[in-house]
Each structure stands twice: as C-alpha cells, then as structure tokens.
C-alpha positions as CSV (number, residue, x, y, z in Angstrom):
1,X,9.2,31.7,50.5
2,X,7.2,33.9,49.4
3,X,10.0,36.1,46.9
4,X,10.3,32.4,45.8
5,X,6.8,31.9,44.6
6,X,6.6,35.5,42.9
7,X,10.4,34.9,41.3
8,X,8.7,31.6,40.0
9,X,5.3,33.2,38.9
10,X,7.9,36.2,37.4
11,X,9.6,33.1,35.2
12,X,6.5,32.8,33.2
13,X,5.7,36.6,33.3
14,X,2.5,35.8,35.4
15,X,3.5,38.9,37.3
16,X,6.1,41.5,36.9
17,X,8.0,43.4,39.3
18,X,8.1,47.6,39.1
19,X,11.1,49.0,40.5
20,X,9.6,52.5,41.6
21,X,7.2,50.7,44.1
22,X,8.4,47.8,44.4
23,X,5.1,46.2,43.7
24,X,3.8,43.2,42.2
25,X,1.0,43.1,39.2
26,X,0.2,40.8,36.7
27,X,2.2,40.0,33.9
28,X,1.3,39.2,30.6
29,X,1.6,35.5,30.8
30,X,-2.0,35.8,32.1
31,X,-3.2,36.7,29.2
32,X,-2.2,33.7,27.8
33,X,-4.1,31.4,30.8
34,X,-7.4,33.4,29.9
35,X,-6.7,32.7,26.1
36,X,-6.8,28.7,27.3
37,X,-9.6,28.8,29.4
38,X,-11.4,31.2,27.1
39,X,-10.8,28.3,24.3
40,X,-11.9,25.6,26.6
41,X,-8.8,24.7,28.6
42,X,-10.6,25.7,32.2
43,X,-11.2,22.7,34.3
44,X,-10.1,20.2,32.0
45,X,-7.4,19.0,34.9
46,X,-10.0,17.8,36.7
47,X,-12.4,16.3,33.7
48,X,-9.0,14.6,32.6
49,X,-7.7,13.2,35.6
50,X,-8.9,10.1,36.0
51,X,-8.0,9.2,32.3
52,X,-4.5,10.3,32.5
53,X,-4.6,8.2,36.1
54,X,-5.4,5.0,34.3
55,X,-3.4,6.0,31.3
56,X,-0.4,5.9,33.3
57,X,-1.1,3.3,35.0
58,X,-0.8,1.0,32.0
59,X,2.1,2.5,30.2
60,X,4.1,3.8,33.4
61,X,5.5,6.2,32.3
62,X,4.5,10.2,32.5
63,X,1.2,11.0,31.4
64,X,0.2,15.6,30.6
65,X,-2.4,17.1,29.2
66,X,-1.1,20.2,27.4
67,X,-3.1,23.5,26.5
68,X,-2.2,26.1,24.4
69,X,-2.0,30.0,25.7
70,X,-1.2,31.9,21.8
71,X,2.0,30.5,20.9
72,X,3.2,28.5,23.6
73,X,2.1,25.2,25.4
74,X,1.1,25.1,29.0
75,X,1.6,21.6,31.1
76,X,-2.3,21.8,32.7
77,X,-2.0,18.6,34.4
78,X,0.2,15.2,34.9
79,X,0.6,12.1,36.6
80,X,4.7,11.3,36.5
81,X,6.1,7.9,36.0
82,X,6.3,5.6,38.7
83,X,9.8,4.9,37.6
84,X,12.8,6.4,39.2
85,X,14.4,7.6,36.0
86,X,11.9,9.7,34.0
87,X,11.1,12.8,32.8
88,X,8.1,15.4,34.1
89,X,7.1,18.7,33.3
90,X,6.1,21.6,36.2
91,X,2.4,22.4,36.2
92,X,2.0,25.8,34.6
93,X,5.3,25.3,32.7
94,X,5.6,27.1,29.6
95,X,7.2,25.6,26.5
96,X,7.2,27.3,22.7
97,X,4.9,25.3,20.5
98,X,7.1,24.7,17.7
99,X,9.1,21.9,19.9
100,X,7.5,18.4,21.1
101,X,4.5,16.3,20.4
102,X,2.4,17.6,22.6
103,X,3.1,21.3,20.4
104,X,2.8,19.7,17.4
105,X,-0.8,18.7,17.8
106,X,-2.2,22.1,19.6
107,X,-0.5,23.3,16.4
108,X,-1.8,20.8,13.7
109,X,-5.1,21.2,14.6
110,X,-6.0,25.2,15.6
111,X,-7.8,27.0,13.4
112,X,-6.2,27.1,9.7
113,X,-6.4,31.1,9.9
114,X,-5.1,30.9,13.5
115,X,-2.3,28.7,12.8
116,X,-1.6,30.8,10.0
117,X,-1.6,33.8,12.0
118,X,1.0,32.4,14.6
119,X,3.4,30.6,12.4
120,X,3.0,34.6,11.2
121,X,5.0,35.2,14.5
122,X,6.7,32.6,15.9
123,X,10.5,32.5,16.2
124,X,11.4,29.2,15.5
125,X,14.2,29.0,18.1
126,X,16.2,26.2,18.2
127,X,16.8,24.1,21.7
128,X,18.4,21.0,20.5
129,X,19.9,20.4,17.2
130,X,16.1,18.1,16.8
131,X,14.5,21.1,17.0
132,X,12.5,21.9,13.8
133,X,13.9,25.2,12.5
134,X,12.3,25.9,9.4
135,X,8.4,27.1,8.5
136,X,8.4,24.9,5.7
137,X,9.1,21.7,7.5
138,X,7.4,22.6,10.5
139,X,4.0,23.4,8.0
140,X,5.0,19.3,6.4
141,X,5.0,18.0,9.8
142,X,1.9,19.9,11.1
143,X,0.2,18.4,7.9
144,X,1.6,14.7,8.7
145,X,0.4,15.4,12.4
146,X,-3.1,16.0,10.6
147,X,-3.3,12.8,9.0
148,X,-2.1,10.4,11.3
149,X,-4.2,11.7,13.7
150,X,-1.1,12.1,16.9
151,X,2.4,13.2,16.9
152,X,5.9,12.1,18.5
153,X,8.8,13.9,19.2
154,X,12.1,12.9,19.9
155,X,14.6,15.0,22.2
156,X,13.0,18.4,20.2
157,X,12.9,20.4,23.5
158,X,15.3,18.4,25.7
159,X,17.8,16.1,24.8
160,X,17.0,12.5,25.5
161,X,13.4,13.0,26.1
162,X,10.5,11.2,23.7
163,X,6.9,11.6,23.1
164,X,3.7,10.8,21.5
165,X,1.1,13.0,22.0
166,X,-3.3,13.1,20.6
167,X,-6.0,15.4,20.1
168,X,-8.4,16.3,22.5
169,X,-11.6,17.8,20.9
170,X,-14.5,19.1,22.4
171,X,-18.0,18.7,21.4
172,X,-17.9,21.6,18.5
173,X,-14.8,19.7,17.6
174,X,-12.4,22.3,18.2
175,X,-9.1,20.8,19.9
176,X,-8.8,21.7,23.8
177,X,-5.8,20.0,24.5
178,X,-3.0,17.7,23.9
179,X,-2.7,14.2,25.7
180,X,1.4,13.5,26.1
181,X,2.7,10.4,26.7
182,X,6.7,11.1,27.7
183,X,9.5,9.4,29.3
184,X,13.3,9.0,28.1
185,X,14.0,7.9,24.9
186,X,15.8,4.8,25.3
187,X,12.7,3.6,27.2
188,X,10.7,4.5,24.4
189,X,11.5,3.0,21.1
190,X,9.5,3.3,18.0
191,X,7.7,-0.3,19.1
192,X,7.0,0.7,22.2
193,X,5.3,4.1,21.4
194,X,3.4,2.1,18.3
195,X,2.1,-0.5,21.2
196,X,0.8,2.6,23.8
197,X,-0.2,4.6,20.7
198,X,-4.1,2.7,20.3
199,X,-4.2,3.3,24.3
200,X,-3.2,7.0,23.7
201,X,-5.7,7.9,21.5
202,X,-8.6,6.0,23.3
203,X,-7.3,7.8,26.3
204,X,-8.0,11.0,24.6
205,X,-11.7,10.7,22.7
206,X,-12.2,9.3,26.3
207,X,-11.7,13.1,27.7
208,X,-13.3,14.6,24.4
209,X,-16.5,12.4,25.8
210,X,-16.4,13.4,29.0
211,X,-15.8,17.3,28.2
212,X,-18.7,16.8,25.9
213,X,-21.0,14.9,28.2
214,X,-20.3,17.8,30.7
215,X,-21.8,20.5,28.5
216,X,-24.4,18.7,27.4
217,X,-25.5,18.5,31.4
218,X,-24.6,22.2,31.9
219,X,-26.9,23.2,28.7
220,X,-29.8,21.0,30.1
C-alpha cells in the first residue's frame, strides 16, 4: 500500500525516488502546491465546499474548483455527479493549463506579465485533436475568456468530456481559482451549459465573498 501511495505521489513528482539510497524526498511538484497556496489557493476546499455542494446539487453533474501551481492546473476539490455516467477528476490531479475551461480561466486572468511569462514556456502539447495548439489562438481565446467573463471547453483534454468553468477572485481581485462545471458532452449541449452558466457564475462571486469575508475577520 504504501509503494502505492508514493508511486501515486511519484506521478505528480510530489516526491522522487534516489536509487543509491533508496530513499524518498520531495519532488518538485511541491513547489508548485506552495506556488498555489502562496497565491491564495490554501484552504479554499473548505471555504468552497458548501458552494460547489449546492452547485451540484442543482445541475447534477460534477462540480471542481481548480488552482493553478506555474503552468499546470491542480483539481483542489469536487463533488462528482450523482449520475452513473460522468466524468471526475482525482484530487491533486495535475492537468497542463493550455487544455480545458477550468485552464482557460486560471490563464485569462493571471497577471498580464505572468501570463506572458508562462505562455513564454509552455509546450502547447496536444491531447486530442480539440486541443488548442497554437500561441496565437490560445492568446484569442484567453482574450474571449476575458470578456465574457467564463470559459467552456469541449473534449480539449479528454475526448467526450465538456465544461464551463468562472473566476474566482479574492478581495485584492486577484483570481484564486477556477469553478468547473464538467460532465460528458452529450449531456451537455450548448443550451444546457447557457441555462447552468447564470448559476455558475453566482456560484463563484459566492466563494470570492466568502474568501473575502474571511480576511476581513482574520485582519480584525
């Protein structure tokens, strides 16, 4: 069980294994988990998790809250769809941020400089042939993202899979995370993701609020 866990935590180079001591230390995926929490990211599971409860509970289908750790996105927290055919990501999974809604928007709106900075360096590998290749039409999407205010994806990571995902900003109005609403695509038309999108983005100024409210106490 336990080679399990560390083969598992070795996936997402949380730790990496020396072959001269066969020891354990940690890898440089942490580095990435400090980067989150360091931006905000800490505790939000918990701060979110009556939000993404209710939020699932009216549009039964998956509900994540994504944060990002440099360039990739990290699945912080979910409640999966009640329904026996769906789709649900692993806490602590690690995705690039180039691919899905829930990248899109940790991408749209970082930092100008620091988006910049890692469209700089990101290989924009392609996972299905949805997956958006180019920097040019990636930077045209990021911008659309921007102005709408959310983001949906359609099979960008994984075939078959579809998402809309918001902002969720905190009270200096830098984003924190991504709220993900996900589930096959069939399910999840155009008409149906326009009819959970006002729900969506209530769901997530609802976390911004309570993020917000949370400082405020702690700074009292």
């Amino acid at each position: 069980m336990v080679r399990r866990l560390l083969a598992s935590l070795g996936s997402g180079d949380l730790v990496v294994h020396d072959p001269t001591t066969d020891a354990y230390m940690l890898g440089p995926g942490c580095f990435g988990i400090l980067d989150a929490v360091a931006r905000g990211g800490g505790g939000l599971d918990v701060i979110a998790a009556p939000v993404l409860a209710r939020l699932g509970a009216a549009t039964k289908e998956t509900v994540a809250l994504y944060v990002r750790a440099g360039p990739r996105r990290i699945c912080a927290a979910q409640v999966p769809s009640p329904q026996p055919i769906r789709y649900t990501a692993r806490l602590g999974m690690e995705n690039p941020i180039h691919t899905g809604s829930m990248g899109k928007v940790l991408l749209a709106f970082s930092d100008a400089l620091e988006r910049e900075d890692i469209l700089d360096h990101l290989d924009l590998v392609a996972f299905t042939s949805a997956t958006i290749t180019d920097r040019g039409d990636l930077e045209r999407e990021l911008q659309k993202v921007r102005r709408r205010g959310y983001a949906e994806s359609r099979g960008e990571r994984s075939p078959g899979v579809a998402s809309m995902s918001a902002p969720v900003f905190g009270a200096d109005g830098r984003i924190l995370a991504a709220l993900s609403v996900l589930g096959p695509s069939e399910r999840l038309p155009d008409k149906v993701l326009a009819k959970i999108r006002p729900a969506l983005l209530a769901a997530a100024r609802d976390i911004g609020t309570r993020v917000s409210s949370g400082a405020r106490r702690r700074s009292a």
